[in-house]
N, C-alpha and C positions, 0 to 999 in steps of 0.2 A: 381470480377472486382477490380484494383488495384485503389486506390484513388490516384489522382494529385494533385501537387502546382503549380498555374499560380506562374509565374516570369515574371520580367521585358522581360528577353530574352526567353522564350517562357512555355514547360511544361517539370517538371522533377520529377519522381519517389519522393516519399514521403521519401523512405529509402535512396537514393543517396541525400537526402537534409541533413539525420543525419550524413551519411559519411563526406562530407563537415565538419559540425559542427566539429565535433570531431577531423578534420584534421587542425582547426588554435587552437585549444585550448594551444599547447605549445606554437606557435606564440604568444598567448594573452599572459600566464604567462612569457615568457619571457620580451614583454615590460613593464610587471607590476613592473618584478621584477628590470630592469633598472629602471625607473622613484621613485620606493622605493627607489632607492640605490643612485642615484645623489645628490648632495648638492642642499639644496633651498633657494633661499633670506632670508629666516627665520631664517635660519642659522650665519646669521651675526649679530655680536655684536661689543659694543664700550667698553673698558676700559682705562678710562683716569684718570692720580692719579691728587689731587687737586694742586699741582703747575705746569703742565702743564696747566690745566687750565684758572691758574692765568696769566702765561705766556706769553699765548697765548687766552683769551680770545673768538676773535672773529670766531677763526679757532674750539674752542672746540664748540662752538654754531654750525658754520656748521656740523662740525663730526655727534653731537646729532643732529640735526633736525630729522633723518626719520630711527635710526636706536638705536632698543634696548639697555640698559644698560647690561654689562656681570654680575655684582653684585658679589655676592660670590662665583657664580658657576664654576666651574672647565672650565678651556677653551676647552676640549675635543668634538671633533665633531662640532668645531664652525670656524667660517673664526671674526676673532678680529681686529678691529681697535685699534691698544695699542697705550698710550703713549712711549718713551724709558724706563722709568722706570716699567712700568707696562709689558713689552715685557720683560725684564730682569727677571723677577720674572717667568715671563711663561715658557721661554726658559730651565731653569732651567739645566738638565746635559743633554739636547739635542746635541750629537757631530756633529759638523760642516760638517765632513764626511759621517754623517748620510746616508744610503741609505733604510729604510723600508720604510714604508708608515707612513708618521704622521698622527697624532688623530687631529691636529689643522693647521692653519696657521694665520701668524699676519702679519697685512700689518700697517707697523711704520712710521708716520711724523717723520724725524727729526733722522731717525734711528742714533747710535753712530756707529763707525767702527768696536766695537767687535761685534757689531751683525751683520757685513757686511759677505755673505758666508754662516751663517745657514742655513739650507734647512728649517727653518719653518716660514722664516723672509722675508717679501719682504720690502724695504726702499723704500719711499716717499720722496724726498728732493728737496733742490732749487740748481739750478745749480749757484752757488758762483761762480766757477771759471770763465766761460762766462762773467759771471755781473762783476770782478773785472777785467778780460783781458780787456771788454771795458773801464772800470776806467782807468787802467793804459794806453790803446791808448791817450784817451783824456788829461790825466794829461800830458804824454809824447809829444803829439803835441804843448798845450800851453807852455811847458816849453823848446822846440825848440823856439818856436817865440820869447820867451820872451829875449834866449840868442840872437838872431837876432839880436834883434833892442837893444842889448846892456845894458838890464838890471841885475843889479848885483843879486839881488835874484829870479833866474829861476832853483836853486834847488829843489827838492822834497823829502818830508817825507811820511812813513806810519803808525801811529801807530795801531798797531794788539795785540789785544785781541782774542787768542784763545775760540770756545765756541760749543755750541749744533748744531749750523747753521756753520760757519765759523773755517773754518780747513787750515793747513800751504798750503795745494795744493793751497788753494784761492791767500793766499799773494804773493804764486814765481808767479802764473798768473798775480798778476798785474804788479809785480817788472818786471816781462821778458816784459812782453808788451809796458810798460812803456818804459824797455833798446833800443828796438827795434822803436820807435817813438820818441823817442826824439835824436836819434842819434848816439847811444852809451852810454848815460851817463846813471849814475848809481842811482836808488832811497835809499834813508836808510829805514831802516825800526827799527822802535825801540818798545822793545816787551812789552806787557802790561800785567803782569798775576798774578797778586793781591794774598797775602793768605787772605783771606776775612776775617779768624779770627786775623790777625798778626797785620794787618796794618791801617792806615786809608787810606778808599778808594776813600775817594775824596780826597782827598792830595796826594796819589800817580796819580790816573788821572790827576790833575793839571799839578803834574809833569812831566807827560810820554808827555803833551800836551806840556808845554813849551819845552822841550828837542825838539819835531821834529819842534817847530816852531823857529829852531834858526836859524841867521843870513844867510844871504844867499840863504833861502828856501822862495818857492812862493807859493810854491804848500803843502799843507796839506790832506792825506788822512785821516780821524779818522772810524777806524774799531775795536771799542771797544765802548760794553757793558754801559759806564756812560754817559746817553746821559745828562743830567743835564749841567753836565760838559763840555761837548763836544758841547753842542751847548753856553754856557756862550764864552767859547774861541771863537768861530766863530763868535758869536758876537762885541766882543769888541775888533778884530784885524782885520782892514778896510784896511790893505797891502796884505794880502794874500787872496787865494781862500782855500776854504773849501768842501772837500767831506765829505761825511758819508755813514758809511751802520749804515741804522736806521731797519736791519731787526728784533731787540730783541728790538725796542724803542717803545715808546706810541706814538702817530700821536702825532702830534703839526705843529699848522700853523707859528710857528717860522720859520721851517725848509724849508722853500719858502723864508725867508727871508736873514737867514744865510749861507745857503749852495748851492754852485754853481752845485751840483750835489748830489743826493741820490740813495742808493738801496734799495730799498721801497719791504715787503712781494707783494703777493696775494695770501691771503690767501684761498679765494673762491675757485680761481682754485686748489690749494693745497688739500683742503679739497674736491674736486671734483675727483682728479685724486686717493686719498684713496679708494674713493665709488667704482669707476669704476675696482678700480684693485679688492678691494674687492668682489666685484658683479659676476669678471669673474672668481675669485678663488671658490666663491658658486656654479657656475654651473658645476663646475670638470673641469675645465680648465686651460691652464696655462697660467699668462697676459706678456706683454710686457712693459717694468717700463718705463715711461722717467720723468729725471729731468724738473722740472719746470722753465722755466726763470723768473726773480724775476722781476720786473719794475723799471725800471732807470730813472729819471727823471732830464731833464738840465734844468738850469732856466737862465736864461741871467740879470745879475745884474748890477749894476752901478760901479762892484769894477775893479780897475785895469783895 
């Protein structure tokens, strides 16, 4: 007499029950061996060198909140939040044309341009140029009205400090945008780019500061690094309006007081959109990068 197994769906022979068995067992080893082989949240780590850090403070707090230190360990088999300097190190004779498969990937705030095109490098950045095309609409509108109504300084300056965050694509954004909204007319731009060992650097910021703010100019854009500096001049010249990109500056509640417009970090979001690319490069994926728009801020002042 053959023994049976009830089942849900009715009765089947004890040995057609082993057949079965035996028939998903490559099924099984197969999904085991996928699920061993995919990247896992674990898999993600931070390396930040200590003057980004400093830098950038509150953006290195979000990065660490919920995600390992890399330490000393070799980046291999890892998805890294680097700083630029620490991606630099990584990347090492990784060719740009790369086509194997990498052992890593690094997803960089703030990437530099020579790490732009790595295949191991994805770049996190602020869209500057968006943030200065609107600076330059706005600088360009009020220095139409200003020639309207027949004021002699409805001129415009920029001064530009190349750096980590802001690169020349930003300043022709404002310059053309500005060409374009004030009528045709032309902004100057005068360049700020200090040997840090050579020179004094707040004496040449002074200087690059008085240079755009000469006769005839209303408008002041300050896109460089000395904010000390850059907000003292906006202070104590009550004729002219004052932009700033404060995106390398310390907060200060001056800058509500002094400057008729700012490009302000967010940093949150920045350090949010790291995670997320990072998270989808763990699970074997590939992500979709977008720059972040940076927050612009008008204030409506008593000046002019």
């Amino acid at each position: 007499m053959r023994r049976t197994i009830r089942t849900g769906g009715g009765i089947a022979p004890a040995a057609q029950r082993f057949d079965l068995f035996f028939l998903f067992i490559p099924a099984l080893l197969a999904a085991s061996l996928i699920v061993s082989c995919s990247p896992s949240p674990s898999s993600l780590r931070l390396d930040l060198d200590e003057g980004f850090g400093l830098l950038f403070p509150s953006l290195a707090r979000e990065l660490g909140r919920d995600i390992q230190p890399l330490g000393d360990r070799d980046a291999s088999g890892h998805v890294v939040i680097a700083s630029p300097l620490r991606a630099l190190d990584h990347v090492g004779d990784v060719r740009p044309d790369a086509d194997a498969h990498l052992a890593f990937s690094l997803v960089v705030p703030f990437a530099p341009p020579s790490l732009f095109g790595n295949p191991a490098v994805h770049p996190v950045l602020y869209d500057t140029e968006k943030a200065y095309a609107f600076a330059g609409r706005k600088a360009g509108a009020r220095s139409k009205r200003l020639a309207e109504t027949g004021k002699p300084d409805s001129g415009c300056s920029i001064v530009f400090q190349e750096s980590l965050i802001r690169d020349r694509k930003a300043a022709q954004a404002f310059l053309l945008a500005f060409e374009r909204a004030s009528g045709g007319k032309s902004a100057r731009m005068v360049e700020f780019n200090p040997d840090q060992d050579a020179v004094d650097v707040s004496g040449a910021a002074k200087a690059a500061i008085a240079e755009a703010a000469s006769e005839g100019t209303g408008i002041v854009f300050l896109a460089m690094d000395a904010q000390d500096q850059a907000r003292a001049a906006a202070a104590e010249d009550a004729r002219r309006l004052y932009f700033a990109d404060t995106l390398l500056w310390d907060p200060s509640p001056a800058d509500r007081r002094v400057f008729s417009l700012t490009i302000e970090g967010k940093e949150r979001a920045l350090a949010a959109e790291a995670k997320r690319v990072a998270r989808i490069l763990a699970s074997g994926r590939k992500p979709l990068t977008k720059p972040i728009a940076p927050k612009i801020v008008q204030r409506a002042g008593n000046r002019r």
